[in-house]
C-alpha positions as CSV (number, residue, x, y, z in Angstrom):
1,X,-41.9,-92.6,-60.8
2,X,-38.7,-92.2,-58.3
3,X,-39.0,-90.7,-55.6
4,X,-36.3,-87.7,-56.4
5,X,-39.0,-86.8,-59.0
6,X,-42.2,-86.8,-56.7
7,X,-40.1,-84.5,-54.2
8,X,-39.1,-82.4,-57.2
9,X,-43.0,-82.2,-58.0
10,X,-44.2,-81.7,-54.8
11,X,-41.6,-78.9,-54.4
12,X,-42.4,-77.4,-57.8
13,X,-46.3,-76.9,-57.3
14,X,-45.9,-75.9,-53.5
15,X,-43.7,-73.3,-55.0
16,X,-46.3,-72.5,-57.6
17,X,-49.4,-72.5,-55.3
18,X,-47.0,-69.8,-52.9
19,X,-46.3,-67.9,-55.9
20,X,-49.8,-67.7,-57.1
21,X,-51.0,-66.7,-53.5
22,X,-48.2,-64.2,-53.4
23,X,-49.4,-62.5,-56.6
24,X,-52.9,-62.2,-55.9
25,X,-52.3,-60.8,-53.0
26,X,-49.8,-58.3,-55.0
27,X,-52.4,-57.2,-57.5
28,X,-55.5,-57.1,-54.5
29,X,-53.1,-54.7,-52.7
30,X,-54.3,-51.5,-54.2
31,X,-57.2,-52.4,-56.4
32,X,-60.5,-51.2,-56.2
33,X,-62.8,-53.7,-57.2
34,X,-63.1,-57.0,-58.0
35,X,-62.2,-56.8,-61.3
36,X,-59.1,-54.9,-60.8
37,X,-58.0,-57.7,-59.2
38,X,-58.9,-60.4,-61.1
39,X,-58.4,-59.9,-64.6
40,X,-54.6,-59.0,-64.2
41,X,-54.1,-62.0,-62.3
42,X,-55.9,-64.4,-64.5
43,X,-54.0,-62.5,-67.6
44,X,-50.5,-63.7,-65.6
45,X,-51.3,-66.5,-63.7
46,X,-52.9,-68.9,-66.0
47,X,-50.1,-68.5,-68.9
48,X,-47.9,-69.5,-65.8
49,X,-49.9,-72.6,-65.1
50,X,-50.3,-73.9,-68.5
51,X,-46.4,-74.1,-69.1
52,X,-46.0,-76.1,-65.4
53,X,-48.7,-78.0,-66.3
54,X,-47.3,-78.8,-70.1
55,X,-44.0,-79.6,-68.4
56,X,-45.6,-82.3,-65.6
57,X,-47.5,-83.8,-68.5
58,X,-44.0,-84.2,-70.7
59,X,-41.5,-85.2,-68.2
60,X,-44.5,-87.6,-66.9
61,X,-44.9,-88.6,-70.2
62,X,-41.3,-89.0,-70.7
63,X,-40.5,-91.2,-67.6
64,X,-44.2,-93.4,-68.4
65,X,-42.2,-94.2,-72.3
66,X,-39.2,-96.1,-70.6
């Protein structure tokens, strides 16, 4: 792996790890119980996760086939 791609990694999930932080504490704002909170951000999170993770695997996958 070169090392443009690690920092591109490392900046992608740091990004993704604020963002997630950022929207729970957006839906925890106002909500009343637990799972006022959690359910919405599980609905909007994970969907989020799956397609960075999905990309990772490919362009790992990609750079692992040369």
């Amino acid at each position: 792996m070169n090392t443009k791609l690690a920092i591109a990694f490392l900046l992608g999930f740091a990004s993704l790890i604020a963002g997630t932080v950022m929207v729970f504490l957006a839906f925890d704002r106002h909500s009343h119980s637990a799972s006022d909170t959690l359910r919405p951000f599980v609905i909007t999170m994970l969907p989020v996760w799956a397609i960075a993770l999905a990309g990772a695997k490919a362009l790992l996958g990609r750079q692992g086939g040369r």
